[in-house]
Structures are given as C-alpha cells and as structure tokens.
ZAMARGU-4260 file (C-alpha; in steps of 0.2 Angstrom, whole numbers, plus 5000, padded with zeros to 4 digits):
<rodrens>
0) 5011/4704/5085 | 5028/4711/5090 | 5033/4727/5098 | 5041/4732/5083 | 5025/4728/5073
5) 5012/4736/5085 | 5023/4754/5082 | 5021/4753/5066 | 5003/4751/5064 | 4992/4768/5066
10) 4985/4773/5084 | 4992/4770/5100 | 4982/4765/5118 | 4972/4777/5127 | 4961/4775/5142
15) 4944/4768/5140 | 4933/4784/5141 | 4945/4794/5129 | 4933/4789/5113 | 4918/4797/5126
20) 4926/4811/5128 | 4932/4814/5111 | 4913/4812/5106 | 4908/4825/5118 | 4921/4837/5109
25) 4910/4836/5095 | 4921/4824/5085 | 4920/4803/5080 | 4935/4794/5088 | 4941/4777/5077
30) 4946/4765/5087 | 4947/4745/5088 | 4948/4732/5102 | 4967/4725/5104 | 4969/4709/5103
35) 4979/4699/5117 | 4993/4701/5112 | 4994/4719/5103 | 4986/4726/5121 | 5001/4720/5131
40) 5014/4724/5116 | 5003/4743/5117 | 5004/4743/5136 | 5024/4743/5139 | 5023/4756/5124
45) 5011/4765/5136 | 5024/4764/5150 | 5038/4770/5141 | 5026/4783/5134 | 5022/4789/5153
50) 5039/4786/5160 | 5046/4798/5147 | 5031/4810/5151 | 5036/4807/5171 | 5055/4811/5169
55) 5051/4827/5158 | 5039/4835/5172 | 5039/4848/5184 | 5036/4844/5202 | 5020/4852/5199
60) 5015/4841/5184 | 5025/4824/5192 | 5012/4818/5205 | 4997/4818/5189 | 5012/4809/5177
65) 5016/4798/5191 | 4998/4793/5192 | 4997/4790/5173 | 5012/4777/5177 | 5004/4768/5190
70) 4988/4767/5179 | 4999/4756/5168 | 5009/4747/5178 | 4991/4741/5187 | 4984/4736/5169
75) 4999/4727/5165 | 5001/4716/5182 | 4981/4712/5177 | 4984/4708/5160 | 4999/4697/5167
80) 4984/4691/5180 | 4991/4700/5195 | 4978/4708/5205 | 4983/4727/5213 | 4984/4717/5233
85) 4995/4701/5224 | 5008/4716/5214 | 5008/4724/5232 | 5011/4709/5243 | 5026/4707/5230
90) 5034/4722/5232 | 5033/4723/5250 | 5040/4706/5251 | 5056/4712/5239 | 5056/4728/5250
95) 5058/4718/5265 | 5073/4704/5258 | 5080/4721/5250 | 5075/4736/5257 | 5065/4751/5249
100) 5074/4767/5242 | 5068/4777/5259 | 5088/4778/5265 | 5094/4787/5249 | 5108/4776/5247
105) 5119/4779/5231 | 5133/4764/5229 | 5147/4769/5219 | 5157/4752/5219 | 5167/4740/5231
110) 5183/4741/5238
</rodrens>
C-alpha cells in the first residue's frame, strides 16, 4: 500500500494500549492490525504527524512531543530491523565522522 493510499483509507496509527484506554472511557474503539507494509507507510505518517505536533509546542509541552517522536523513530528502526543499541551505535558513529549539533554552528556559504 502507498503513502498516498494509506491517507486515504479511514483511521490513522495510535499506540498499542489506546483501544484499552478508549474502553476504559466507556466507549468501543475499531481498530485492525496493519499489514507490513501499511504499518511502515502509517509510521512515517506518524513521524510527520509528531514532528508537526513538536514544532508547534511550547517549551513546556516540547520534551512530552519530543518523547512522542522518539517513540516513532524507535518503532520505525524496529520495523527496518534496527534494534535501539544498533540506531545508537549509528548515530554516534556519524556524530563522531561528523560532529553533533553541540557547537551551534550555522553555515551560511563558502567563500
């Protein structure tokens, strides 16, 4: 299923105890299991859906948005069959060829 046909079709991803909670709330959630490849197509919506959701927040509400972020990007090395430890070991390694974000740096062009 493409992106394009995964936003067309009715209901988007949510975590796996939202149907729980819902039913706690006195009410009967419908849900289905993605397939393969619906799930990943669902999870970069999910990411853009959090990003958006990140960008918009107050420093107040950032860290729980940030969290929700992280949450995807950790189901979607999984689904790519990263484990947490192998996505870390990656971006250390690029951090160290490339440096991290700590120094601020803003390039505006070369000379």
């Amino acid at each position: 299923m493409s992106t394009a046909e995964t936003t067309t079709r009715v209901g988007k991803l949510v975590r796996d105890r939202i149907p729980e909670i819902i039913q706690n709330d006195g009410a009967e959630p419908v849900t289905y299991v993605a397939g393969p490849e619906e799930f990943r197509a669902r999870l970069r919506e999910k990411l853009r859906e959090e990003v958006a959701e990140f960008l918009e927040a107050d420093d107040v509400a950032a860290p729980g948005e940030l969290a929700d972020v992280a949450e995807v990007l950790l189901a979607l090395a999984a689904d790519l069959g990263i484990s947490p430890e192998q996505l870390e070991a990656m971006r250390l390694a690029k951090a160290d060829e490339r440096g991290g974000f700590a120094g601020r740096i803003v390039w505006t062009g070369n000379r």
